[in-house]
C-alpha positions as CSV (number, residue, x, y, z in Angstrom):
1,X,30.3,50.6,171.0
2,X,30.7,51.3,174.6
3,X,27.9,51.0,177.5
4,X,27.4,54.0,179.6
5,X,24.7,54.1,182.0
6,X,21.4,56.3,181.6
7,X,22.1,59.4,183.6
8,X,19.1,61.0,184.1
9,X,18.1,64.6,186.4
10,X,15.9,63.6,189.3
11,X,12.0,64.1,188.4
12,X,10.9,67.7,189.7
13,X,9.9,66.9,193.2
14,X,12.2,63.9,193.4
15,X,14.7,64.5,196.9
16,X,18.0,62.1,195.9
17,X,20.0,64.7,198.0
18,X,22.0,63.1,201.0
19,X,21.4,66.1,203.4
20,X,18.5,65.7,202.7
21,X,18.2,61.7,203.4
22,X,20.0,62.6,206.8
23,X,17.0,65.2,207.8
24,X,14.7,62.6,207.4
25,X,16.5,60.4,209.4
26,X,17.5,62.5,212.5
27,X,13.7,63.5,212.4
28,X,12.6,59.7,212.1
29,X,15.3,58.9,215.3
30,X,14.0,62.0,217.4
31,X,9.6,61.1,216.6
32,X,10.1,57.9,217.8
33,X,12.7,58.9,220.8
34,X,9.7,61.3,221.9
35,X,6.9,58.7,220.8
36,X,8.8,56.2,223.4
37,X,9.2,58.1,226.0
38,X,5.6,59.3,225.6
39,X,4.9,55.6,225.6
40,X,6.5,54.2,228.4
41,X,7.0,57.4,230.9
42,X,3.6,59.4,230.7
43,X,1.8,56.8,231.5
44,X,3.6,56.3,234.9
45,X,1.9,59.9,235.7
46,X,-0.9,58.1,237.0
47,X,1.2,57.8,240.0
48,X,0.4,61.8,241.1
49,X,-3.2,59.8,242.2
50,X,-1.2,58.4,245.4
51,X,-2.3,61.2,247.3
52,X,-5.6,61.0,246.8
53,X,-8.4,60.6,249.2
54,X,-12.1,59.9,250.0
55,X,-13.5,63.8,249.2
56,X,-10.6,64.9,247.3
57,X,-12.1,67.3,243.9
58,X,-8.5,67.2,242.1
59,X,-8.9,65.8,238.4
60,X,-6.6,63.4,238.9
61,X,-8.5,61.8,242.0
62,X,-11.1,60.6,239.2
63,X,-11.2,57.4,237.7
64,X,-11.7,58.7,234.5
65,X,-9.1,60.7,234.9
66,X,-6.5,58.6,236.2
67,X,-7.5,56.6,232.9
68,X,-7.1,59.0,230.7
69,X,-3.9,59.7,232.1
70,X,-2.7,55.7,231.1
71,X,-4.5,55.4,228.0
72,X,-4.0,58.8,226.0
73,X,-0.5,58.1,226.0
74,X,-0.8,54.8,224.8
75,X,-3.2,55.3,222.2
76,X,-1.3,58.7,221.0
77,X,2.1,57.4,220.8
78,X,2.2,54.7,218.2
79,X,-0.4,56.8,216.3
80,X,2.0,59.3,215.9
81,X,4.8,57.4,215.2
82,X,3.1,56.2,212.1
83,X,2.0,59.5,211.0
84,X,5.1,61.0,211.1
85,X,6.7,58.2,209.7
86,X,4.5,58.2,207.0
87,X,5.5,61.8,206.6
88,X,9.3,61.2,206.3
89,X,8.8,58.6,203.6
90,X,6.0,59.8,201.2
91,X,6.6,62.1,198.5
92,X,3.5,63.3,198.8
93,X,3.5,67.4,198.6
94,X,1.3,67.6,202.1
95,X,3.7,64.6,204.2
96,X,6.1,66.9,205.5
97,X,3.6,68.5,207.4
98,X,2.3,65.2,208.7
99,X,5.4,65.0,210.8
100,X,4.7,68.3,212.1
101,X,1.3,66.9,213.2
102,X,2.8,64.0,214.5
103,X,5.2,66.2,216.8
104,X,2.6,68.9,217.5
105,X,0.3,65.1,218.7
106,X,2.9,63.9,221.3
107,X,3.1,67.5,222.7
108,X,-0.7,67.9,223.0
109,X,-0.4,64.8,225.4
110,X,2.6,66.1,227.3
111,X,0.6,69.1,228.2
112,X,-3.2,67.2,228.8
113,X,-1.3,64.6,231.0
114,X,0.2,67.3,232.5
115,X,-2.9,69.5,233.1
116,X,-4.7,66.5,234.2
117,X,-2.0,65.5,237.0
118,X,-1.8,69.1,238.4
């Protein structure tokens, strides 16, 4: 009697393809690339409140607004990491789409920071 091993076809839904393992991981590296930068650079924009004086009406003259400017970032960043994250490693049918909202997160704060510091 000789032992041969089990081979079995993956379950239906079941991804055990290596292009497919590599997609998940260049879009792992490139989430938290951008959630990093997000992290550590955006709030830096802050900075475009230098300029500001007593009288001044732009957004970013405001404390609220200079806070927002720190904090969003902060607060966004790590969130999104773990949602897309979470994304890339379920096999849950909606988790591919959770690193699109993860992505679509980090550039909604690119463009408030952005609007806010104009």
């Amino acid at each position: 009697m000789t032992l041969t091993p089990d081979i079995q076809p993956p379950r239906a839904g079941q991804h055990n393809d290596s292009t497919s393992t590599a997609a998940k991981l260049v879009g792992g590296a490139i989430l938290w690339l951008f959630a990093a930068v997000t992290f550590c650079v955006l709030p830096l924009s802050t900075m475009a409140s230098d300029g500001c004086n007593e009288g001044d009406t732009q957004l970013i003259c405001s404390i609220g607004a200079q806070q927002a400017v720190v904090f969003i970032p902060m607060l966004t960043a790590p969130t999104a990491a773990a949602l897309g994250t979470w994304g890339l490693c379920s096999r849950r049918a909606i988790a591919p789409f959770a690193w699109i909202a993860a992505m679509l997160l980090l550039m909604g704060t690119w463009a408030a920071v952005g609007e806010i510091t104009r």
